[in-house]
PyMOL CGO cylinders between C-alpha atoms (Angstrom):
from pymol import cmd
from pymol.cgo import CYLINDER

trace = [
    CYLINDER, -33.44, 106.53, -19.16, -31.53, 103.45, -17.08, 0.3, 1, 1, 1, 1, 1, 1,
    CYLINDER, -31.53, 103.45, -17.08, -28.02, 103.16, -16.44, 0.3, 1, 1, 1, 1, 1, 1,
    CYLINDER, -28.02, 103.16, -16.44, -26.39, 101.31, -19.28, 0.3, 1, 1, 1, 1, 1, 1,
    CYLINDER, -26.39, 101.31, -19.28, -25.41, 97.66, -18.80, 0.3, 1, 1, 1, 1, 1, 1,
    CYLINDER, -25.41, 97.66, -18.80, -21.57, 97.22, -18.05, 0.3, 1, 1, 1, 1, 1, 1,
    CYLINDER, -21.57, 97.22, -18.05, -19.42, 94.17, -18.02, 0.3, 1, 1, 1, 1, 1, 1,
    CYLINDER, -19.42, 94.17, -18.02, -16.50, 94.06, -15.90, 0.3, 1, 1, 1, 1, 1, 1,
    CYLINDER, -16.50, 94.06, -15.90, -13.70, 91.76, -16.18, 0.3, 1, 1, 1, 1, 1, 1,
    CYLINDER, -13.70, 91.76, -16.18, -11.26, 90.28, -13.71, 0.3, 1, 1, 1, 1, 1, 1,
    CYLINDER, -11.26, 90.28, -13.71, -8.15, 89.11, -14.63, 0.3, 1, 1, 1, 1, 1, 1,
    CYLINDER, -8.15, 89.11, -14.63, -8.12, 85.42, -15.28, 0.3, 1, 1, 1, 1, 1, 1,
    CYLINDER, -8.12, 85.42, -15.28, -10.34, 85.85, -18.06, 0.3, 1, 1, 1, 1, 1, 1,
    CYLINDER, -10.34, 85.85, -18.06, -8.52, 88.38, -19.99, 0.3, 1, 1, 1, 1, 1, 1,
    CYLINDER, -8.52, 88.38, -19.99, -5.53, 85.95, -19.39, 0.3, 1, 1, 1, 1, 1, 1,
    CYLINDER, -5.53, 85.95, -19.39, -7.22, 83.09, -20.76, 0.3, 1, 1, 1, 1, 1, 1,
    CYLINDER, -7.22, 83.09, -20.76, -8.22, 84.71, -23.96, 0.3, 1, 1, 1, 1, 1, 1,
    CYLINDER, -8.22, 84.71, -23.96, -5.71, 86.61, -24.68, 0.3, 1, 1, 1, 1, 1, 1,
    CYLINDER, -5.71, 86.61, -24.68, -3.46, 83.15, -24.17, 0.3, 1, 1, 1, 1, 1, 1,
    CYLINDER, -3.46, 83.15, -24.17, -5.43, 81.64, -26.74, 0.3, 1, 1, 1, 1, 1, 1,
    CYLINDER, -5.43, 81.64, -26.74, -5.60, 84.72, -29.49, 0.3, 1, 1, 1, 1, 1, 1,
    CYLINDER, -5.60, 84.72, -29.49, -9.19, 85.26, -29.14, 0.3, 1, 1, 1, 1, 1, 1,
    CYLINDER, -9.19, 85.26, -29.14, -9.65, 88.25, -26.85, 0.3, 1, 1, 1, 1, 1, 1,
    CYLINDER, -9.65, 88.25, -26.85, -11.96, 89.30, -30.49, 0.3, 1, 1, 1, 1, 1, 1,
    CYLINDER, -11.96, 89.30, -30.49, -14.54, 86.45, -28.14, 0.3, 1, 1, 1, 1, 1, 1,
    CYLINDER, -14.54, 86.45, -28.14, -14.76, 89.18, -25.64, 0.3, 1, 1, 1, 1, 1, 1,
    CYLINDER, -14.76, 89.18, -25.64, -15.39, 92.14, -27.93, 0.3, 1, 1, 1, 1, 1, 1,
    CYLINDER, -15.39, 92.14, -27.93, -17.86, 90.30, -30.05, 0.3, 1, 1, 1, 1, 1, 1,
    CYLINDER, -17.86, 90.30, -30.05, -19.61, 88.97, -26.95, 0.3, 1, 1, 1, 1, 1, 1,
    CYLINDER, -19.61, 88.97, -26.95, -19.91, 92.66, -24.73, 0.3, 1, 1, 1, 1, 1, 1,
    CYLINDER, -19.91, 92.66, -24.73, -18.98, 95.22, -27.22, 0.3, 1, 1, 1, 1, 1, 1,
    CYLINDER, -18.98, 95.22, -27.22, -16.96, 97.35, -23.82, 0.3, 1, 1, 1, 1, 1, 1,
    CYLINDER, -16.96, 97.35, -23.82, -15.30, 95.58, -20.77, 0.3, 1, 1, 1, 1, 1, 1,
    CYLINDER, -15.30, 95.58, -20.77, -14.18, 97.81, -17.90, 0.3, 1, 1, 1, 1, 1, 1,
    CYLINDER, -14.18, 97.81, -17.90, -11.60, 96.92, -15.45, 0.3, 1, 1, 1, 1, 1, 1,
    CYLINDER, -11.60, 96.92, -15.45, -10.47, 98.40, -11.83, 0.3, 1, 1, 1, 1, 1, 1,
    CYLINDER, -10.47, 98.40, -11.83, -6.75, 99.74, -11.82, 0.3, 1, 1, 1, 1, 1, 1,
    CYLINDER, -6.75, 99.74, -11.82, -6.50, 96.65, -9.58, 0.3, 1, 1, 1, 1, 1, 1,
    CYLINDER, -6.50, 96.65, -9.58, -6.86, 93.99, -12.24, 0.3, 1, 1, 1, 1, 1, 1,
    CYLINDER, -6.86, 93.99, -12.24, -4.34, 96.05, -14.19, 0.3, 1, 1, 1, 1, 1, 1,
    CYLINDER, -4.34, 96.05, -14.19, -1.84, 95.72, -11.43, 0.3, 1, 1, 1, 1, 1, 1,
    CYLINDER, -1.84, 95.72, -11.43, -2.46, 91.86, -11.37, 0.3, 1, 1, 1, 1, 1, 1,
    CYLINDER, -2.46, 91.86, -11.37, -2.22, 91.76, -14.91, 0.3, 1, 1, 1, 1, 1, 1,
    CYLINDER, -2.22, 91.76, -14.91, 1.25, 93.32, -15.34, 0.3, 1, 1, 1, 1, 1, 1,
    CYLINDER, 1.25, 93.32, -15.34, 2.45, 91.29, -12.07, 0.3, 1, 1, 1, 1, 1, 1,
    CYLINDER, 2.45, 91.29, -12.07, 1.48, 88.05, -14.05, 0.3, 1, 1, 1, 1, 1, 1,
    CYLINDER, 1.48, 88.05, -14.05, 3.20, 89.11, -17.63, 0.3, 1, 1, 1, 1, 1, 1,
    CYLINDER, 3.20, 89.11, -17.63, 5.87, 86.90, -17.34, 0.3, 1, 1, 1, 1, 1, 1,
    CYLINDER, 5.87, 86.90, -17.34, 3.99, 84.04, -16.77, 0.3, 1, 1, 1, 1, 1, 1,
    CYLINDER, 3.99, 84.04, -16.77, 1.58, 85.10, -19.46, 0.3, 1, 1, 1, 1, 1, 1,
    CYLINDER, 1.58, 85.10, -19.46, 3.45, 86.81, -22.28, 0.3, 1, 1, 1, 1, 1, 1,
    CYLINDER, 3.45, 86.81, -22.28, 0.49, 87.07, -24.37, 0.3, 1, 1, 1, 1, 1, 1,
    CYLINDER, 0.49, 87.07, -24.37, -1.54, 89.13, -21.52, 0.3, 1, 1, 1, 1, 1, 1,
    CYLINDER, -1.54, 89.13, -21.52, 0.23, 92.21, -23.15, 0.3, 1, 1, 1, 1, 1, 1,
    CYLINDER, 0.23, 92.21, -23.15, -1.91, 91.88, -26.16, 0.3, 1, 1, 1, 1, 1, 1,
    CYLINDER, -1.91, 91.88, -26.16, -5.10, 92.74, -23.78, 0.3, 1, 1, 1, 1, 1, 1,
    CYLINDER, -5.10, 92.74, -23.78, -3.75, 96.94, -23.78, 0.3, 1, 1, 1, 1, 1, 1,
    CYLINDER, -3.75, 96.94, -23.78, -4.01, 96.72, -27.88, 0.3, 1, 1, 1, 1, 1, 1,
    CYLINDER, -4.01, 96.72, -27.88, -7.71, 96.19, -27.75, 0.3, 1, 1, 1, 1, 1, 1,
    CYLINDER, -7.71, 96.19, -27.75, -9.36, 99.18, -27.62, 0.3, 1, 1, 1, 1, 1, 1,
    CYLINDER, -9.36, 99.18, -27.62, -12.30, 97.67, -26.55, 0.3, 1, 1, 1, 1, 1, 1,
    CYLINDER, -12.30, 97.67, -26.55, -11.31, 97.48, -22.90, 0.3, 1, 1, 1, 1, 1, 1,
    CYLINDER, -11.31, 97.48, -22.90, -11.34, 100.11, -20.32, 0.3, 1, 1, 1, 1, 1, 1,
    CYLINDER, -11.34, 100.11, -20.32, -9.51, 101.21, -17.13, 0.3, 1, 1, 1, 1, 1, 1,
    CYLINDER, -9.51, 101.21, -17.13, -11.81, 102.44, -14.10, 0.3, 1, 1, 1, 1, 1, 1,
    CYLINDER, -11.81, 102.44, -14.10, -10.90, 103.95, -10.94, 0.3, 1, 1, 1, 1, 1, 1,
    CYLINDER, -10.90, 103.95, -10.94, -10.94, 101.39, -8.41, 0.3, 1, 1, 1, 1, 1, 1,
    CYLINDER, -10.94, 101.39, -8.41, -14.15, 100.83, -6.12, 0.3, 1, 1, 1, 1, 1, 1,
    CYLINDER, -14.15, 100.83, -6.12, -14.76, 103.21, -3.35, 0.3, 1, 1, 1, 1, 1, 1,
    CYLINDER, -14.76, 103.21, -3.35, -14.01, 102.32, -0.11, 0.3, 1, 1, 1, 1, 1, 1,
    CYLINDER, -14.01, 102.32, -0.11, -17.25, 100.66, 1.70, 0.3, 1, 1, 1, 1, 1, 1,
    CYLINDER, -17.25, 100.66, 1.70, -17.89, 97.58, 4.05, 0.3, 1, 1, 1, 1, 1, 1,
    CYLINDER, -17.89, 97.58, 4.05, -18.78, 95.37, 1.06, 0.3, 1, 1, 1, 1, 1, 1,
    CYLINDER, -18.78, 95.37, 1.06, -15.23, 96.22, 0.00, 0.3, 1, 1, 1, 1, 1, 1,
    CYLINDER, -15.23, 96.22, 0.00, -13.41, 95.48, 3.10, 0.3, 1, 1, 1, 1, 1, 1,
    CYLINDER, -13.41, 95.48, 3.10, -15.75, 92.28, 2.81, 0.3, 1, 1, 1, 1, 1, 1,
    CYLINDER, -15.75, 92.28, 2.81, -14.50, 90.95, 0.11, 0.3, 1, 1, 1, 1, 1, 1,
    CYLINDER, -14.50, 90.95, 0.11, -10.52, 91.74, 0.66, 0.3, 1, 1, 1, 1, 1, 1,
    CYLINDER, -10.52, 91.74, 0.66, -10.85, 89.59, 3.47, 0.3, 1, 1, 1, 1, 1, 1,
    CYLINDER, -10.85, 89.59, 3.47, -12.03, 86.73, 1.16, 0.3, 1, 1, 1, 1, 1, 1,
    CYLINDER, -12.03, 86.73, 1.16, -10.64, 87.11, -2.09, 0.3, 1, 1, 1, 1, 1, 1,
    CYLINDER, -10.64, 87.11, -2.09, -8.28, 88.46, -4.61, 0.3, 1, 1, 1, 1, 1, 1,
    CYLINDER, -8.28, 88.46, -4.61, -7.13, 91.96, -4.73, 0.3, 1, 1, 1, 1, 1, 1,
    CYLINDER, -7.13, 91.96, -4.73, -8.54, 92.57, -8.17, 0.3, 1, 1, 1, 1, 1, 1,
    CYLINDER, -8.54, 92.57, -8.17, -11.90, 89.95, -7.55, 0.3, 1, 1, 1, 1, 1, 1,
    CYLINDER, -11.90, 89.95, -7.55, -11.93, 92.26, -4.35, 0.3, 1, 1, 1, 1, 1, 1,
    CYLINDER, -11.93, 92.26, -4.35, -12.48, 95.49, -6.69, 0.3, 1, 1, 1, 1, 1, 1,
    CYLINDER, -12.48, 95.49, -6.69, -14.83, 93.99, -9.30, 0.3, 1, 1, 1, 1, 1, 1,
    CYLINDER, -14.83, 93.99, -9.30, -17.17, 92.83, -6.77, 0.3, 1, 1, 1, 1, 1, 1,
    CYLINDER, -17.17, 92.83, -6.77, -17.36, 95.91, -5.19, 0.3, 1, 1, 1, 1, 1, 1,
    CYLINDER, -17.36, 95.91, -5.19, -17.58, 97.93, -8.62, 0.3, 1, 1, 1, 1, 1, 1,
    CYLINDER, -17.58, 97.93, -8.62, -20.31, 95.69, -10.01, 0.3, 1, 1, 1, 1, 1, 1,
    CYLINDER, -20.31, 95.69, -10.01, -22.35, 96.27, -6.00, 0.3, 1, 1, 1, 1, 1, 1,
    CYLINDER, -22.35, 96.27, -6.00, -21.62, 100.66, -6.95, 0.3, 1, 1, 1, 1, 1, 1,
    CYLINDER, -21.62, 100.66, -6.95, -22.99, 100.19, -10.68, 0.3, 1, 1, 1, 1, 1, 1,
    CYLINDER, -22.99, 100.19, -10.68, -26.42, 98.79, -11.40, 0.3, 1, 1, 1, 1, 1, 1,
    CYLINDER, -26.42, 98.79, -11.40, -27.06, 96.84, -14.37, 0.3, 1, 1, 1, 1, 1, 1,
    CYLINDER, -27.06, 96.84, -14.37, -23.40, 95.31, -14.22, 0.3, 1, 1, 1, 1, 1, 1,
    CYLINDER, -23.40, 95.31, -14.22, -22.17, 91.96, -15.42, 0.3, 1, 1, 1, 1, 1, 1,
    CYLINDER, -22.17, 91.96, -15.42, -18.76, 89.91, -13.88, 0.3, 1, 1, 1, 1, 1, 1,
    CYLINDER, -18.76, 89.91, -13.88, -16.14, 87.85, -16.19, 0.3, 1, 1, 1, 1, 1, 1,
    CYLINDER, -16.14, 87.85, -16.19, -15.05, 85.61, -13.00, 0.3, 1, 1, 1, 1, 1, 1,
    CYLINDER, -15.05, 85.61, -13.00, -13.40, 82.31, -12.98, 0.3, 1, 1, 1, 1, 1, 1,
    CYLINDER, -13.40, 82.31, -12.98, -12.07, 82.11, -9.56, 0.3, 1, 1, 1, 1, 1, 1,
    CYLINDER, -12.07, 82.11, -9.56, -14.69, 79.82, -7.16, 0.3, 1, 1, 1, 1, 1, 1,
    CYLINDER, -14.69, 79.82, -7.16, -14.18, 81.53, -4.21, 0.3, 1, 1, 1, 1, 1, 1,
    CYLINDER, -14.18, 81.53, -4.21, -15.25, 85.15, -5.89, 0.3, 1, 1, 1, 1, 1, 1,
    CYLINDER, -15.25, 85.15, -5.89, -17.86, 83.60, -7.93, 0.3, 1, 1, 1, 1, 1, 1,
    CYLINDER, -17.86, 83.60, -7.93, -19.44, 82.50, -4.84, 0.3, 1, 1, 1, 1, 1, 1,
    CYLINDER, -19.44, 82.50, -4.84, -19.59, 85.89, -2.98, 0.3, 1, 1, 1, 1, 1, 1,
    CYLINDER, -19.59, 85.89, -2.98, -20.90, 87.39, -6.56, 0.3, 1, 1, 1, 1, 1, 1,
    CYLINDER, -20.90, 87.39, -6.56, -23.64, 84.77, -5.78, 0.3, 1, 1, 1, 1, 1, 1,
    CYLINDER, -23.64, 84.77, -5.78, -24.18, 85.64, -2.29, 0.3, 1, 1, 1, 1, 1, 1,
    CYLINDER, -24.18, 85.64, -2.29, -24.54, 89.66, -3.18, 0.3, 1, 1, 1, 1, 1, 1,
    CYLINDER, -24.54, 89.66, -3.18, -26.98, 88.76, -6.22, 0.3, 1, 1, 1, 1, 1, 1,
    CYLINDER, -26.98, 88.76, -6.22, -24.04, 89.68, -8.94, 0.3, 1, 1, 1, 1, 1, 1,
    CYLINDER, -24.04, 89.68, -8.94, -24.97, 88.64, -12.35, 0.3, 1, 1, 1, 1, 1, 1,
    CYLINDER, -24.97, 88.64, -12.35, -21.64, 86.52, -13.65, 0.3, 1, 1, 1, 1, 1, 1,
    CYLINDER, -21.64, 86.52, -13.65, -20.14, 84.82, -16.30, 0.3, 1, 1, 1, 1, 1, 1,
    CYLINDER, -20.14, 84.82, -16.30, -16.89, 83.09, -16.38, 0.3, 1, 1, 1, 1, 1, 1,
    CYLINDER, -16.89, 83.09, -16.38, -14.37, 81.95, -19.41, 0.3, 1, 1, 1, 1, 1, 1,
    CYLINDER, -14.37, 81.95, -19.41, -16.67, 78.71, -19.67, 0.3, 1, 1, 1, 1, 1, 1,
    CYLINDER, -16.67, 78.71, -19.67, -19.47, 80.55, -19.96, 0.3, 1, 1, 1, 1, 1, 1,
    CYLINDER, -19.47, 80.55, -19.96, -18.07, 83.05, -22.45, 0.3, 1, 1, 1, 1, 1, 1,
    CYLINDER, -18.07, 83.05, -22.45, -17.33, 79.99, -25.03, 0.3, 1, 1, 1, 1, 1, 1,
    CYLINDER, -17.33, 79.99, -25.03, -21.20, 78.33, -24.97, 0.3, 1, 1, 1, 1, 1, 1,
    CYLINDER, -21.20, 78.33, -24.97, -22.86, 82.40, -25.04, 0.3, 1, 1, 1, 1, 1, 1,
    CYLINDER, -22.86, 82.40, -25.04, -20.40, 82.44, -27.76, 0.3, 1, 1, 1, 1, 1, 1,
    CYLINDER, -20.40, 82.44, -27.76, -21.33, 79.00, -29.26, 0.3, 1, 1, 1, 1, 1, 1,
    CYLINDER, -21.33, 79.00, -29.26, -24.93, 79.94, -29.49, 0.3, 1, 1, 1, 1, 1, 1,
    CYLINDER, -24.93, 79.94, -29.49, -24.78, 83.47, -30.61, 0.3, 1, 1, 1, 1, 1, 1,
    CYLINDER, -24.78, 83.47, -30.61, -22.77, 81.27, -34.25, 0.3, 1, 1, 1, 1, 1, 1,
    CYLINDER, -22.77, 81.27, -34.25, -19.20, 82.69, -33.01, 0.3, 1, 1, 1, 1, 1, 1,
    CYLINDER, -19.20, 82.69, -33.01, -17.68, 79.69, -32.30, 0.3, 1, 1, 1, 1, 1, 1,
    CYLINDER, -17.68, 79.69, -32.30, -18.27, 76.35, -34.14, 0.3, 1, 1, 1, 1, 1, 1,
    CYLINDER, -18.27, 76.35, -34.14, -17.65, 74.17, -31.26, 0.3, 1, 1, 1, 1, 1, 1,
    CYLINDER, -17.65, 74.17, -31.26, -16.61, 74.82, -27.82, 0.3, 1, 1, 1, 1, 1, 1,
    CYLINDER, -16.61, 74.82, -27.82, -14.06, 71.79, -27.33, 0.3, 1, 1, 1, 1, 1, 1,
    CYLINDER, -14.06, 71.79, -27.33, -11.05, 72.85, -29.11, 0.3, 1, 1, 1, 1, 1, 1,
    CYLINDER, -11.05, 72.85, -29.11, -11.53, 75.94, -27.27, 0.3, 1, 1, 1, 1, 1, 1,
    CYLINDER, -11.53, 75.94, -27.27, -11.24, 74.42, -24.14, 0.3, 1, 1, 1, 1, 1, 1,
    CYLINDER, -11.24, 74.42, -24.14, -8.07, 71.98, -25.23, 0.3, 1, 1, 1, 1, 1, 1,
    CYLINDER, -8.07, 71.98, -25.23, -6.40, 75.42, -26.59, 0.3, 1, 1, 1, 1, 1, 1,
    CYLINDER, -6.40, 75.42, -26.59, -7.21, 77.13, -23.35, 0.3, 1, 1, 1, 1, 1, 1,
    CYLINDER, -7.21, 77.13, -23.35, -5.40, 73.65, -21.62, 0.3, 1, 1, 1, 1, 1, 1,
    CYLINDER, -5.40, 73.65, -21.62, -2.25, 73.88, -23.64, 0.3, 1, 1, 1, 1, 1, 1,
    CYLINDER, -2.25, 73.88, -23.64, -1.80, 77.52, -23.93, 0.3, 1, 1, 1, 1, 1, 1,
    CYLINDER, -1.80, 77.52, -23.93, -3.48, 79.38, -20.65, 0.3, 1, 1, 1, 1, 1, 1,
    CYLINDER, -3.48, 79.38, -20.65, -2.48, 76.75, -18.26, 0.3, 1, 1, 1, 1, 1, 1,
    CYLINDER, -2.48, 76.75, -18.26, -6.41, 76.61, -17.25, 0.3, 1, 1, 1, 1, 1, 1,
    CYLINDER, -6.41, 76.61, -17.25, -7.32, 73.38, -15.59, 0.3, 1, 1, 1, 1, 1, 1,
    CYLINDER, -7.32, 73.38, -15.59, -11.21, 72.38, -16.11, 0.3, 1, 1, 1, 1, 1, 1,
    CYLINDER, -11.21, 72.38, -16.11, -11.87, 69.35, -13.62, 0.3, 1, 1, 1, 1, 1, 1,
    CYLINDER, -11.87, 69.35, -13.62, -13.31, 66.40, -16.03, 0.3, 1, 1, 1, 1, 1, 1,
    CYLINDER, -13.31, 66.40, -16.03, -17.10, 66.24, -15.13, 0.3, 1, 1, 1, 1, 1, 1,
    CYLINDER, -17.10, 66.24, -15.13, -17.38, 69.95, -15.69, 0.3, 1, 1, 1, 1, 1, 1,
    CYLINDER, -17.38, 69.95, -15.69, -15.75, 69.64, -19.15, 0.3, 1, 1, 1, 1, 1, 1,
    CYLINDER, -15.75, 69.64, -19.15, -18.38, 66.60, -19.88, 0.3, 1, 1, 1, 1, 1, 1,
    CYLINDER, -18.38, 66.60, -19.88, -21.39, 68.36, -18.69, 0.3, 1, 1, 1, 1, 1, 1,
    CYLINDER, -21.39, 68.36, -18.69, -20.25, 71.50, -20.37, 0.3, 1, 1, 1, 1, 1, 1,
    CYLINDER, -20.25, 71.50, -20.37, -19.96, 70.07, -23.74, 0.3, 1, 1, 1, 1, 1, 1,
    CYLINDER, -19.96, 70.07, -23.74, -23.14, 68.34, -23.67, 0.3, 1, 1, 1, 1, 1, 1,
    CYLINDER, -23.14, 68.34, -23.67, -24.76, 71.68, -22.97, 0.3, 1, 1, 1, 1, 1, 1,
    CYLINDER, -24.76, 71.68, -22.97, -23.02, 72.34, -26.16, 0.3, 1, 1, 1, 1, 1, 1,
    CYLINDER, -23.02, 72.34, -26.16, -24.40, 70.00, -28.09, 0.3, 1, 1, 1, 1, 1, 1,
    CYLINDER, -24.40, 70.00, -28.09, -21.00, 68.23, -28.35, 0.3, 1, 1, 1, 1, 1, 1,
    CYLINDER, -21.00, 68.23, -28.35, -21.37, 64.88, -26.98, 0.3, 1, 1, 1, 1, 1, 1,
]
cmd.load_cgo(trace, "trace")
């Protein structure tokens, strides 16, 4: 029997749902998401900023992991990224079959270079769009604007919602 697929989240995602009241996306979309003690840490350093980030610890459907083990690919990746990115990364290289929630570019991009399947917030709303859980992906995106502070550059936002079938 294989390993069982995993989805681990960093901590801009989480923010960004929770912001908007619809961390229910996440469950709905991976049924489990695991995160490193590191995210945690960046989660409660960010509370204040983010007073809706507390509502993340109500859902049941998200669980804390040891961080990853110390290894080169670690190290690697502290040099380049986030703390929390840092741990993912090297979690998701430790557990086969795993999927990233990442919206930072810079950790994206070594998830790419190491062969890391990824999603990211944006990606969440159109897997969500097509499975019928969300009616339309731009009033996601202007609640995410307003309420998570999350800044989509304009030809991203255009070519996302015509892969939506909004334009």
């Amino acid at each position: 029997m294989g390993e069982s697929k995993i989805t681990i989240s960093n901590t801009t995602p989480l923010i960004n749902f929770a912001q908007i009241g619809r961390r229910d996306l996440l469950e709905e979309l991976f049924g489990k998401i695991t995160v490193p003690a590191a995210v945690v840490e960046e989660l409660s350093e960010k509370g204040t900023l983010f007073p809706k980030i507390h509502d993340v610890w109500e859902s049941e459907f998200i669980s804390v992991c040891e961080n990853a083990s110390p290894s080169p690919h670690l190290i690697e990746f502290e040099r380049e990224i986030h703390f929390g990115e840092a741990h993912c990364l090297a979690l998701a290289l430790q557990r086969p079959q795993t999927r990233l929630i990442l919206d930072d570019v810079a950790a994206r991009n070594a998830a790419q270079r190491h062969g890391l399947r990824m999603t990211g917030t944006l990606g969440c709303l159109l897997i969500a769009k097509r499975k019928g859980l969300l009616p339309k992906v731009a009033p996601v995106i202007g609640d995410l604007r307003n309420e998570a502070r999350f800044w989509i550059h304009r030809n991203l936002e255009m070519n996302l919602l015509e892969i939506a079938g909004e334009l």
